[in-house]
C-alpha positions in Angstrom: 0.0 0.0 0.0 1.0 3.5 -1.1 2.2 5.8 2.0 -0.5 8.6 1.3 -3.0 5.6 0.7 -2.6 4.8 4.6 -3.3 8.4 5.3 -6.2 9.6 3.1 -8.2 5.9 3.6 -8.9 4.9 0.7 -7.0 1.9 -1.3 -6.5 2.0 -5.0 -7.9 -0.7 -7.3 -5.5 1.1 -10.0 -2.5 2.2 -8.3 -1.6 3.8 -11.5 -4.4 6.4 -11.0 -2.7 7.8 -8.2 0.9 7.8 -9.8 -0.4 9.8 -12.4 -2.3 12.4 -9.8 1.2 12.7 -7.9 3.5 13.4 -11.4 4.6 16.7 -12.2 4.8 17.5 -15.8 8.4 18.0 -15.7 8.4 14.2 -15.1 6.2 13.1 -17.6 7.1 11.2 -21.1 4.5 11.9 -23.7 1.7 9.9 -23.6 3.3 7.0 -21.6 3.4 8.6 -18.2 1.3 11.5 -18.0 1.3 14.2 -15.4 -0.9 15.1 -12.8 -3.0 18.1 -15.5 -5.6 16.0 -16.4 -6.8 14.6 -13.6 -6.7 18.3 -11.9 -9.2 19.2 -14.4 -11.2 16.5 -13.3 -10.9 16.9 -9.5 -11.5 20.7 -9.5 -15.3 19.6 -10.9 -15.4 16.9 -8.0 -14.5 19.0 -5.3 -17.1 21.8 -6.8 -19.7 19.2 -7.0 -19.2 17.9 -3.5 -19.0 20.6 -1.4 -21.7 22.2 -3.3 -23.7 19.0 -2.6 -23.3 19.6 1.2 -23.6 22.9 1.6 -26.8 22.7 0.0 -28.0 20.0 2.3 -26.3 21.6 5.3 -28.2 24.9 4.8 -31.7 24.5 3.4 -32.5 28.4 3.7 -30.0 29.7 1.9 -29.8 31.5 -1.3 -27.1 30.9 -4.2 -24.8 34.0 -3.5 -24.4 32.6 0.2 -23.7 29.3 -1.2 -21.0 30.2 -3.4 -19.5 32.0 -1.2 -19.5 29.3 1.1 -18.0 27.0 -1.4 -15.3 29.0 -2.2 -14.5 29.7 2.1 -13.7 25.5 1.9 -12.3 25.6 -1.9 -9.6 27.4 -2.4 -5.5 27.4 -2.3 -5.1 27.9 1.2 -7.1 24.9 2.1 -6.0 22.8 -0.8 -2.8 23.5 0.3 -3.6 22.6 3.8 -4.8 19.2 2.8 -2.1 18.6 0.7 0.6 19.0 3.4 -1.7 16.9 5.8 -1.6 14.0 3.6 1.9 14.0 2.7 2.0 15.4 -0.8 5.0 17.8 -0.8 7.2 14.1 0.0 5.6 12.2 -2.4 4.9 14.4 -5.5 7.4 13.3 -8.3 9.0 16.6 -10.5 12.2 16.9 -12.1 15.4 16.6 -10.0 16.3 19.6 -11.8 13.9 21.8 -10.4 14.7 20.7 -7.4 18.3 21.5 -8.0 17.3 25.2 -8.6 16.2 25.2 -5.2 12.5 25.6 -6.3 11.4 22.2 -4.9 7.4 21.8 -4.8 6.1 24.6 -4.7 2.1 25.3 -3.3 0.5 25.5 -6.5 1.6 22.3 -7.3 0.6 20.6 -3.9 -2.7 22.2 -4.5 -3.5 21.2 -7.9 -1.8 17.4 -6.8 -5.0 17.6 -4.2 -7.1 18.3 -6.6 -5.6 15.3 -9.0 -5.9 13.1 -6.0 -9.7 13.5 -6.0 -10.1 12.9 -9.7 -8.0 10.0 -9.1 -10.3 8.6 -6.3 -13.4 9.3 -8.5 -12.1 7.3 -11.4 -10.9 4.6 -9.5 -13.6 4.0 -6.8 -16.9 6.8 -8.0 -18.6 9.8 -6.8 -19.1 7.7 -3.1 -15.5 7.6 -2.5 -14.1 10.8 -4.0 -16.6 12.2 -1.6 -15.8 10.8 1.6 -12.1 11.9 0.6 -13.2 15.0 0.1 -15.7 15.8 3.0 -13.0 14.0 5.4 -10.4 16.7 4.3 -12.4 19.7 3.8 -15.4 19.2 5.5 -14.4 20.3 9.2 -12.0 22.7 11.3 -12.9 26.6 12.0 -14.1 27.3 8.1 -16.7 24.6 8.6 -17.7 26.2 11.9 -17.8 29.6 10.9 -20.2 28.6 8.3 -22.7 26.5 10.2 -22.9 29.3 13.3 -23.6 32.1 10.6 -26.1 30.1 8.3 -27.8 28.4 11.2 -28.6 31.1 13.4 -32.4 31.8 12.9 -32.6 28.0 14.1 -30.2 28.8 16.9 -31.9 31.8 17.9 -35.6 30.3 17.5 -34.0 26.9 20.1 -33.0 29.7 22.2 -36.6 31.7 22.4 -38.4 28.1 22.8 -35.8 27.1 25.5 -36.5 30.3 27.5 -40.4 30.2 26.4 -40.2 33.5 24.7 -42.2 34.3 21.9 -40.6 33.7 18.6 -38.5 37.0 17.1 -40.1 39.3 14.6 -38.1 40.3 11.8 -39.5 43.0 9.4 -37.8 44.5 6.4 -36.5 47.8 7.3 -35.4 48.9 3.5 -34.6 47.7 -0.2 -31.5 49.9 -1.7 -30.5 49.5 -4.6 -31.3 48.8 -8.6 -33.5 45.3 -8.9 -29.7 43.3 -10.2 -28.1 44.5 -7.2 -30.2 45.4 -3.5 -29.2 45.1 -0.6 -31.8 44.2 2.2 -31.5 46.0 5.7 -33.5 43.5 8.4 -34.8 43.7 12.0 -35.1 41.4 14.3 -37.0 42.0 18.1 -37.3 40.5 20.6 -40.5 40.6 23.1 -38.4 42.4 25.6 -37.3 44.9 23.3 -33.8 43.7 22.3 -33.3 44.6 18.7 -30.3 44.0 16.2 -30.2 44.6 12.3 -28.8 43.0 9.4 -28.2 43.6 5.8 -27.6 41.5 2.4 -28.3 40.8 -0.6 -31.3 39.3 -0.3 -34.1 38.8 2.4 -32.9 36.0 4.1 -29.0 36.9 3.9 -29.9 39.8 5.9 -32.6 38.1 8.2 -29.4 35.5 9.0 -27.3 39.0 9.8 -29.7 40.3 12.2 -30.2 37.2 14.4 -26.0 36.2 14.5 -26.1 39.8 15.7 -29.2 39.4 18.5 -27.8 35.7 19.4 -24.4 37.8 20.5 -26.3 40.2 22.3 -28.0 37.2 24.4 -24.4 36.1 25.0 -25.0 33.2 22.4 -22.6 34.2 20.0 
């Protein structure tokens, strides 16, 4: 079994799969032994499709802009990078001993498009099941994660925390539209019975709604 193998979990049917995800172009020989491009291509569609998979799941209220932008908080070089060093990529990836020689050694662009590689890899060699639980294994946790599920969930949070206290429900009410119709921007209330108040703003209704009770949670001392 491969080294990395041991540490993402997963055990290749085609070994050559992964051979091919952790070759750096400088290393490859024509069509023979190809470097890592392709399956980069491939796993950048993967990852896209995964974590856009769960993040849709994980937070049913909201809208496409807050999605995207939550995809891109787990996709992105830092955190390919991240992964990449976790699973032992900078040891394993195979460039040109000359490149090495000029002291430029793997650089981070190449450990994060080898992560990348690595999950087209896994979804050729094993399907969309396994490339996932790769994926959501390595990017699916740690503060980012966090951070999104305390900002997106926070109506829920703050309705568990009104029901828990047997306090009426909050009120939010929209407050103001700015803005030409392709590009608003929603300012929110939410209130409390006792009179606690906090606002939010976004781009749409709900993104601002979301704003307002993060804000009112932290007031309650439940941010």
């Amino acid at each position: 079994m491969h080294i990395l193998e041991k540490k993402i979990g997963y055990r290749f049917r085609a070994p050559d799969l992964l051979e091919e995800a952790l070759r750096h172009a400088s290393t490859a020989e024509g069509g023979a032994r190809k470097s890592y491009q392709r399956l980069e291509y491939l796993g950048d569609a993967v990852l896209n499709l995964c974590l856009a998979e769960e993040t849709y799941r994980t937070f049913p209220s909201a809208e496409e802009g807050a999605l995207s932008k939550a995809r891109s908080a787990l996709i992105n070089n830092r955190n390919l990078v991240r992964v990449g060093e976790a699973i032992g990529v900078p040891d394993e990836l195979r460039i040109d001993s000359s490149l090495r020689g000029k002291g430029g050694g793997v650089t981070r662009k190449m450990v994060a498009d080898a992560v990348e590689a690595i999950a087209g890899a896994i979804f050729l060699d094993g399907g969309y099941d396994a490339a996932k639980q790769f994926i959501l294994a390595q990017f699916w946790k740690g503060k980012e994660v966090e951070g999104l599920i305390a900002g997106f969930d926070a109506k829920s949070r703050l309705q568990e925390w009104c029901q828990k206290h047997r306090e009426p429900l909050p009120r939010y009410r929209l407050l103001s539209v700015k803005g030409p119709p392709h590009s608003q921007m929603f300012l929110v209330s939410a209130r409390l019975r006792d009179g606690k108040e906090e606002t939010g703003s976004g781009k749409t209704k709900k993104e601002a709604e979301m704003e307002a009770a993060e804000r009112l949670l932290s007031v309650l001392g439940e941010g």
